[in-house]
MIDOSE-1310 file (N, C-alpha, C; in nm, 2 decimals, decimal comma, always signed):
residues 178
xxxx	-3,24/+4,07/+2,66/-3,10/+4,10/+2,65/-3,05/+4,02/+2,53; -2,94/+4,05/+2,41/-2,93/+3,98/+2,35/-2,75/+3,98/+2,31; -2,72/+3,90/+2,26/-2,62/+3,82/+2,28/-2,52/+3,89/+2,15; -2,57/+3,98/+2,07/-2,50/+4,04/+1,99/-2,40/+4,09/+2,00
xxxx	-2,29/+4,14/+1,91/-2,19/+4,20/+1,93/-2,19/+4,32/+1,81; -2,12/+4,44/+1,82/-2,18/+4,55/+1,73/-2,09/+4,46/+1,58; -2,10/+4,56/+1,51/-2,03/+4,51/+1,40/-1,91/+4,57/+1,42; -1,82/+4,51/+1,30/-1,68/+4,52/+1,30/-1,68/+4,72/+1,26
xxxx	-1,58/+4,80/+1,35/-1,55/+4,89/+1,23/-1,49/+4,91/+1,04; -1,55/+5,00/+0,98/-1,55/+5,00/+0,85/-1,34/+4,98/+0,82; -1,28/+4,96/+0,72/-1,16/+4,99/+0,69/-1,12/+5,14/+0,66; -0,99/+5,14/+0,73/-1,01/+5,29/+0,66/-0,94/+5,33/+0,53
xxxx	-0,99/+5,42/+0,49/-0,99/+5,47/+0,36/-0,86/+5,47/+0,32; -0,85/+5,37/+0,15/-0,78/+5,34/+0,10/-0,70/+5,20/+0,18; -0,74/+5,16/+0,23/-0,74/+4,96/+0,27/-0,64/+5,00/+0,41; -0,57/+4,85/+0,44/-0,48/+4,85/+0,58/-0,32/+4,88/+0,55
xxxx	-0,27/+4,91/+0,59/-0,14/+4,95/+0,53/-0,01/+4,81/+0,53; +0,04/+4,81/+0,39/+0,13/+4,70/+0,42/+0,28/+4,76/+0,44; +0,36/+4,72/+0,51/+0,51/+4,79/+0,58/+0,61/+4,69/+0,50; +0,64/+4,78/+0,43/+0,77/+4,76/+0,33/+0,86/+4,67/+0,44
xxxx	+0,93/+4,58/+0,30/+1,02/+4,49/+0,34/+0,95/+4,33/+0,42; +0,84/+4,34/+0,48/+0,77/+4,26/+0,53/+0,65/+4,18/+0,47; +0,74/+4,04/+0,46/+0,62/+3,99/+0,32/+0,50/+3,97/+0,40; +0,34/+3,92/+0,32/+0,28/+3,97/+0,41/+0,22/+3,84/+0,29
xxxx	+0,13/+3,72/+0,39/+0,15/+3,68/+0,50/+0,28/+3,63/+0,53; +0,33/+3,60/+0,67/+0,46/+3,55/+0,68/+0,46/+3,43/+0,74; +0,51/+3,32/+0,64/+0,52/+3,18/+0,70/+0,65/+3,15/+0,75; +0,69/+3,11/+0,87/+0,85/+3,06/+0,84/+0,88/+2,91/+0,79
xxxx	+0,96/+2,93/+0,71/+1,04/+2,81/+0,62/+1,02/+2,67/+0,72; +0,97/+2,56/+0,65/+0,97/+2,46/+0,70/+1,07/+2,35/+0,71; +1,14/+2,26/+0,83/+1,21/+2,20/+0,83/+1,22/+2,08/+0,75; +1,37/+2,04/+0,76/+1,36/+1,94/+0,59/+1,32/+1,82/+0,68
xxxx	+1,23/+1,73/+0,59/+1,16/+1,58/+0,68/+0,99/+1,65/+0,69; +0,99/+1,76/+0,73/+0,89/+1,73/+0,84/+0,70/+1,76/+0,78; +0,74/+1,76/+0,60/+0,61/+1,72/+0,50/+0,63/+1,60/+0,44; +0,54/+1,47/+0,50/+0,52/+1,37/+0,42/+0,53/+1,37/+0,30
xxxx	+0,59/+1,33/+0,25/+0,61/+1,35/+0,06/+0,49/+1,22/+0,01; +0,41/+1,27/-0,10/+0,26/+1,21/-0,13/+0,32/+1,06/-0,15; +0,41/+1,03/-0,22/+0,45/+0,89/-0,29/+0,43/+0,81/-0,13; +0,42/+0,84/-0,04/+0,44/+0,74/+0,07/+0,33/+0,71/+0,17
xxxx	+0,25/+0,82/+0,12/+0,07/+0,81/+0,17/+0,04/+0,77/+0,07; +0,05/+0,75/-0,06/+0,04/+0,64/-0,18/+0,07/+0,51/-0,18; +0,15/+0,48/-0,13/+0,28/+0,38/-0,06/+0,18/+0,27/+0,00; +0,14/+0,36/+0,14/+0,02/+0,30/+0,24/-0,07/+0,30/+0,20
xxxx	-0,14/+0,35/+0,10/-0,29/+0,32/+0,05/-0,24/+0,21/-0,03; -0,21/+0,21/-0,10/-0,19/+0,14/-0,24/-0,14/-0,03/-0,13; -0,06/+0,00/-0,04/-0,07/-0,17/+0,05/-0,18/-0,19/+0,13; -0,27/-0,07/+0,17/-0,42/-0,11/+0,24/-0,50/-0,21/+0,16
xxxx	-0,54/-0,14/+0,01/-0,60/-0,16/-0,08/-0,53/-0,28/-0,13; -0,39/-0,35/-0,14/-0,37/-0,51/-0,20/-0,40/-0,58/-0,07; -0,42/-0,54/+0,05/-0,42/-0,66/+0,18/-0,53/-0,66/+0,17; -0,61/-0,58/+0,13/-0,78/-0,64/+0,11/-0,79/-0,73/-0,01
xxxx	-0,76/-0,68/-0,14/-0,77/-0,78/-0,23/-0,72/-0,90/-0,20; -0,61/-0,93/-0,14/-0,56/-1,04/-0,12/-0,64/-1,09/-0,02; -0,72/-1,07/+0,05/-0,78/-1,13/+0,18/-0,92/-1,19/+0,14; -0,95/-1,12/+0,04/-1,08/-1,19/-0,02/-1,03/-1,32/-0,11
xxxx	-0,94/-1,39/-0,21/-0,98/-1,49/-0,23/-0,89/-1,57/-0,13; -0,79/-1,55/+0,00/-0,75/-1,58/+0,11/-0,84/-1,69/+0,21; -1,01/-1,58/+0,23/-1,04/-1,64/+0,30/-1,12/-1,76/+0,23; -1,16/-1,71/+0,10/-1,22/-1,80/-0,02/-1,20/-1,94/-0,01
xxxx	-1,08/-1,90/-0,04/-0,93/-2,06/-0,01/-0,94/-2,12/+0,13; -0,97/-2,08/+0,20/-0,97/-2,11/+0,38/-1,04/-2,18/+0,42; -1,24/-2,12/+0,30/-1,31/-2,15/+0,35/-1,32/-2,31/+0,30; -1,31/-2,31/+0,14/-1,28/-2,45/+0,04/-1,17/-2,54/+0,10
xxxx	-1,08/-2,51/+0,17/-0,98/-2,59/+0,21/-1,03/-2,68/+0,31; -1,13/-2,58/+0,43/-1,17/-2,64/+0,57/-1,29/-2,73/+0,52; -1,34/-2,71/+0,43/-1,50/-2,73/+0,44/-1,48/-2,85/+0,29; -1,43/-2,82/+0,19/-1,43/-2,95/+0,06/-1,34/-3,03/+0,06
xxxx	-1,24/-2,95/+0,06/-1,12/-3,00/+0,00/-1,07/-3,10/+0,13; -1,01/-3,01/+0,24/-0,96/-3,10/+0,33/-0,81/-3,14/+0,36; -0,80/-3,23/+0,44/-0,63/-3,30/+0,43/-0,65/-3,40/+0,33; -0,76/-3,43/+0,31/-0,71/-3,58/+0,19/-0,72/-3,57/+0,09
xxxx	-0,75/-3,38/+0,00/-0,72/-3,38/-0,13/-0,58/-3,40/-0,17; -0,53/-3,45/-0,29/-0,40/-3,45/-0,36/-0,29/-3,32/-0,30; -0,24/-3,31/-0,28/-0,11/-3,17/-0,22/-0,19/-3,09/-0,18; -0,28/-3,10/-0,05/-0,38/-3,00/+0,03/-0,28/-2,93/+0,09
xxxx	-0,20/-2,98/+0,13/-0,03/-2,89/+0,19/+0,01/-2,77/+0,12; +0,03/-2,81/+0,02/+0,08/-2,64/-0,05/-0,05/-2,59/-0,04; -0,15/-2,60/-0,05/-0,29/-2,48/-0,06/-0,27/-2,45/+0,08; -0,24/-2,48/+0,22/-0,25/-2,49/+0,32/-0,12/-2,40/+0,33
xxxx	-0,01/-2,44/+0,32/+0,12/-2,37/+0,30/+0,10/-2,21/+0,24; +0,05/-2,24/+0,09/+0,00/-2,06/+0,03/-0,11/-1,99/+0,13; -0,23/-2,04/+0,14/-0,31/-2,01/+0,24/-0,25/-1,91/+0,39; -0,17/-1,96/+0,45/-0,11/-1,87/+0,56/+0,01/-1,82/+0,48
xxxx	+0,06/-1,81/+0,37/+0,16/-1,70/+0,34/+0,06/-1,57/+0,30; -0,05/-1,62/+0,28/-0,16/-1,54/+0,21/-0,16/-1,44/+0,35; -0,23/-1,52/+0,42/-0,22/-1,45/+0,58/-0,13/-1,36/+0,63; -0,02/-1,41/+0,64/+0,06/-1,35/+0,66/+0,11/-1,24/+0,58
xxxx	+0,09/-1,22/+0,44/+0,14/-1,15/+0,31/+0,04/-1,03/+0,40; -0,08/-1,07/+0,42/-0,19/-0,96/+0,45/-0,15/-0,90/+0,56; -0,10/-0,91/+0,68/-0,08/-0,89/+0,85/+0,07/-0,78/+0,76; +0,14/-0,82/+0,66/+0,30/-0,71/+0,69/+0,22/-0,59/+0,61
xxxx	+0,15/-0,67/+0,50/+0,08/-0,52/+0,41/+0,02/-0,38/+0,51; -0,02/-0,43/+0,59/-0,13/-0,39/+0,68/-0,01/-0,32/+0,78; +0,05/-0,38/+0,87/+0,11/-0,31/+0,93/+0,23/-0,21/+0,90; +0,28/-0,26/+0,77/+0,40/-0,16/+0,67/+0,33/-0,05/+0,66
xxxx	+0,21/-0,07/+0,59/+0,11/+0,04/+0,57/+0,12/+0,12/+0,66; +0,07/+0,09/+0,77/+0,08/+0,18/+0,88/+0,19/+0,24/+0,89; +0,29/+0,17/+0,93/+0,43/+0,26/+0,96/+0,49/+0,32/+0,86; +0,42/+0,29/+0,71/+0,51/+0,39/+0,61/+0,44/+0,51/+0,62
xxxx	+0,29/+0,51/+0,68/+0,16/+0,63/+0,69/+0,27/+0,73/+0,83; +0,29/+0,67/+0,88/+0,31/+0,73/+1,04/+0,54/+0,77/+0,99; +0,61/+0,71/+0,90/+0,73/+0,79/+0,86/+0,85/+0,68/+0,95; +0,78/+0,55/+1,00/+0,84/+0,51/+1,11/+0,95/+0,43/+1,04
xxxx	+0,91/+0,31/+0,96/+0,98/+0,20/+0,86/+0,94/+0,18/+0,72; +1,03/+0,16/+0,65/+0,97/+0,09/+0,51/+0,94/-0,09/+0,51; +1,03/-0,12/+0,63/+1,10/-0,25/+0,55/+1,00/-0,35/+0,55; +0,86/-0,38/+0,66/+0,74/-0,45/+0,66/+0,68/-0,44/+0,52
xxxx	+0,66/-0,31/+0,50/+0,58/-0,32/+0,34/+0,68/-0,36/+0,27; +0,82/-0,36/+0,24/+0,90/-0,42/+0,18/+0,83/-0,56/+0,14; +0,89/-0,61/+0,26/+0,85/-0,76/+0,30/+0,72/-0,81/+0,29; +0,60/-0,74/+0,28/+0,45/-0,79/+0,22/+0,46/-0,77/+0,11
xxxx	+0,56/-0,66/+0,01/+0,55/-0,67/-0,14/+0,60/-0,76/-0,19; +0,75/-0,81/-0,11/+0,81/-0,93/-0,20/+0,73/-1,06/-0,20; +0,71/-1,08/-0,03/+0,59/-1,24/-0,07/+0,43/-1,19/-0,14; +0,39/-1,07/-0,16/+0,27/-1,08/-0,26/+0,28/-1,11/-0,43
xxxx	+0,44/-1,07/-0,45/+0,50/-1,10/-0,58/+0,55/-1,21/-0,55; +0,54/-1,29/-0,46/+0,61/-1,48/-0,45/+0,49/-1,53/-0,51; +0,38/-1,47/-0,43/+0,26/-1,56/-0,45/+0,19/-1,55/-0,53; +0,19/-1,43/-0,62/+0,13/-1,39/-0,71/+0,24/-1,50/-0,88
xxxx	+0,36/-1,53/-0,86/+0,43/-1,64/-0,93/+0,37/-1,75/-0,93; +0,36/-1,78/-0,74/+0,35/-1,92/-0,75/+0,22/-1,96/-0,78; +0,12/-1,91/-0,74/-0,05/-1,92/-0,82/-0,06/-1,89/-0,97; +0,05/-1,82/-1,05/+0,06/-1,86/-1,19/+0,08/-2,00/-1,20
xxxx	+0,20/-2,05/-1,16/+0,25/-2,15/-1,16/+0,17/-2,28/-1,16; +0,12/-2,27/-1,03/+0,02/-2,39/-0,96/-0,11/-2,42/-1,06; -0,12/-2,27/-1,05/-0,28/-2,28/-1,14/-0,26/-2,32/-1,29; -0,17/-2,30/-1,37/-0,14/-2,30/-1,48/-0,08/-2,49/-1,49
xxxx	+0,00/-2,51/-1,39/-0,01/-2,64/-1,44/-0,11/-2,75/-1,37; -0,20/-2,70/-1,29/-0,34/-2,77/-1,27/-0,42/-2,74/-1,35; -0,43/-2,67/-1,45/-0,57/-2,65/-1,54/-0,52/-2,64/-1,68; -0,40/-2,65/-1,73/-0,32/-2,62/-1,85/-0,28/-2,73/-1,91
xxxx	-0,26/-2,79/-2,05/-0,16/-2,86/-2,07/+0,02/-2,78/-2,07; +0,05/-2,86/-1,98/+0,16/-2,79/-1,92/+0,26/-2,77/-2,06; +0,27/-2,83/-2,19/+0,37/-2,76/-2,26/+0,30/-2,63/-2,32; +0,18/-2,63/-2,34/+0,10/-2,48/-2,39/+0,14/-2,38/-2,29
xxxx	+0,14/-2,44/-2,15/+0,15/-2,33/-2,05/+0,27/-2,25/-2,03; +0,40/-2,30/-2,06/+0,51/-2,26/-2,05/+0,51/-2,19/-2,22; +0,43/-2,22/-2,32/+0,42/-2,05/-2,40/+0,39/-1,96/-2,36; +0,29/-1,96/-2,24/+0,23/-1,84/-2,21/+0,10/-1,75/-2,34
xxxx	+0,10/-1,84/-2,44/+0,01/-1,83/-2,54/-0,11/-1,84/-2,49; -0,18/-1,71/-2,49/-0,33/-1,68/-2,41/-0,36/-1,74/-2,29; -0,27/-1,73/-2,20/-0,27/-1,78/-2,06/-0,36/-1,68/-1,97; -0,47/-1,71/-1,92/-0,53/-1,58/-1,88/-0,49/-1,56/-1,70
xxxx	-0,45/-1,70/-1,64/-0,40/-1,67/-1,55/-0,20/-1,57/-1,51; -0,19/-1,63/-1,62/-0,03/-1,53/-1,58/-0,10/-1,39/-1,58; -0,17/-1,38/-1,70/-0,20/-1,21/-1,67/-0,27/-1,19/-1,58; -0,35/-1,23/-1,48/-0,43/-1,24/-1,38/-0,30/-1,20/-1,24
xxxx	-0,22/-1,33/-1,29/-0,10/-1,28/-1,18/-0,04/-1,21/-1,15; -0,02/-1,15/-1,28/+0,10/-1,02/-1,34/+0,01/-0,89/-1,28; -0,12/-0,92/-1,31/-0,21/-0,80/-1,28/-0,24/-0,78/-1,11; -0,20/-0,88/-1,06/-0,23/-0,89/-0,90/-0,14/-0,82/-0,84
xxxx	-0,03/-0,85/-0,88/+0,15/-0,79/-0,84/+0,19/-0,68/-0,92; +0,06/-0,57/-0,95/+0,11/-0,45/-0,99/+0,09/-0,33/-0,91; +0,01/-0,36/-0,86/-0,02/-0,24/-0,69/+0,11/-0,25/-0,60; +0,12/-0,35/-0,56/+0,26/-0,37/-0,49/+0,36/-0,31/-0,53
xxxx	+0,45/-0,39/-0,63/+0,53/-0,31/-0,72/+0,51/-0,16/-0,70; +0,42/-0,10/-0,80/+0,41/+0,03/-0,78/+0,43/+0,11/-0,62; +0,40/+0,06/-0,53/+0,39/+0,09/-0,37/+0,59/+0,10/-0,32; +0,64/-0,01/-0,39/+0,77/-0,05/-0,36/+0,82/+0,06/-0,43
xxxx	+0,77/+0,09/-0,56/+0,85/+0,16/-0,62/+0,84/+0,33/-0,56; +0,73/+0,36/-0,50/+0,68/+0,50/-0,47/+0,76/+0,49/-0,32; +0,82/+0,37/-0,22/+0,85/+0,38/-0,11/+1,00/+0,41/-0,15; +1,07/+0,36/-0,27/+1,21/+0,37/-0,25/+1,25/+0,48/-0,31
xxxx	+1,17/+0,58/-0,34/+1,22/+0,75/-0,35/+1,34/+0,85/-0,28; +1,39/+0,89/-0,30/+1,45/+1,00/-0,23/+1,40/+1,06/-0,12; +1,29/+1,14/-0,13/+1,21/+1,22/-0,08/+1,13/+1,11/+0,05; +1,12/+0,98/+0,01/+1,05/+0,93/+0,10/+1,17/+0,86/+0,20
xxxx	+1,28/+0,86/+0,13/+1,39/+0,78/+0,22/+1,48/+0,92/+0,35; +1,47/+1,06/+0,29/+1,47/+1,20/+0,36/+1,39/+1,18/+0,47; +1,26/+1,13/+0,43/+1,12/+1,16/+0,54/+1,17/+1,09/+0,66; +1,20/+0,92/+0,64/+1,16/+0,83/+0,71/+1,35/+0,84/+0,85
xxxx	+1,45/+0,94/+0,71/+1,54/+0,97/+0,82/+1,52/+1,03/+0,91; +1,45/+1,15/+0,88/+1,42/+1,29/+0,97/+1,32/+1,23/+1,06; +1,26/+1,14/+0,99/+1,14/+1,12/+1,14/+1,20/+1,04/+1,25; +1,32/+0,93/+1,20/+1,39/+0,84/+1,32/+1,48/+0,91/+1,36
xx	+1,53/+1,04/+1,31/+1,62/+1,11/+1,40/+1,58/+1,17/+1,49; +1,48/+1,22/+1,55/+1,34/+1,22/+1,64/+1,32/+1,18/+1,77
């Protein structure tokens, strides 16, 4: 016995007929909100991808702080201080992400962009005047850390800027009216 089915019949001659006035296929019109607009699945990638960058020299720092450096280096406090803003910068990236993915809030990723742009400052700052002569540093004359900085705090930015759209601030009403 076998499990076949015949084949389909042939079309008939001259194809299937299409009925005036009826567009063919017919989709009905979709409600306003209810297509993610790209800039905000952009949004959430673009903060997945800085919470990881930022987590690799985070834990770098975590591990030199616990293990060389210590409480009795010179201002281990601020490394200790940046270190968990680091942390924490990572935990809103990560969760904003999610809820800008899912249409729920902006304002977490808000808030992991602005302290990834604090810290991306203040590690100019720090680093430039621990390894700089500090009046060269304030030219900014071939300083390869500010651009290091500048270049850290541009995924962000761009994410902030792709979250504060029209089309993404539409999305995120229509989904909390819900």
């Amino acid at each position: 016995m076998t499990n076949e089915y015949p084949p389909p019949p042939p079309p008939p001659p001259g194809g299937y007929p299409v009925y005036a006035g009826q567009p063919y296929p017919y989709y009905p019109p979709l409600a306003p909100g209810s297509l993610r607009p790209g800039g905000l699945t952009a949004a959430g990638v673009l903060g997945f991808v800085q919470a990881g960058l930022t987590a690799i020299p985070t834990v770098i720092l975590t591990f030199a702080l616990a293990h060389s450096l210590g409480a009795t280096a010179p201002r281990a406090g601020l490394f200790w201080l940046a270190d968990v803003a680091q942390f924490v910068g990572i935990g809103l990236l990560i969760a904003g992400s999610v809820q800008v993915v899912s249409g729920v809030s902006r304002a977490l990723l808000v808030a992991g962009v602005a302290l990834e742009v604090v810290l991306s400052v203040y590690w100019a700052v720090v680093l430039g005047l621990l390894f700089h002569d500090t009046a060269a540093w304030w030219t900014f004359a071939g300083s390869w850390l500010v651009f290091f900085a500048v270049l850290f705090s541009v995924l962000p930015v761009i994410g902030l800027f792709l979250v504060a759209t029209g089309a993404a601030n539409a999305y995120v009403v229509a989904r909390r009216a819900r």
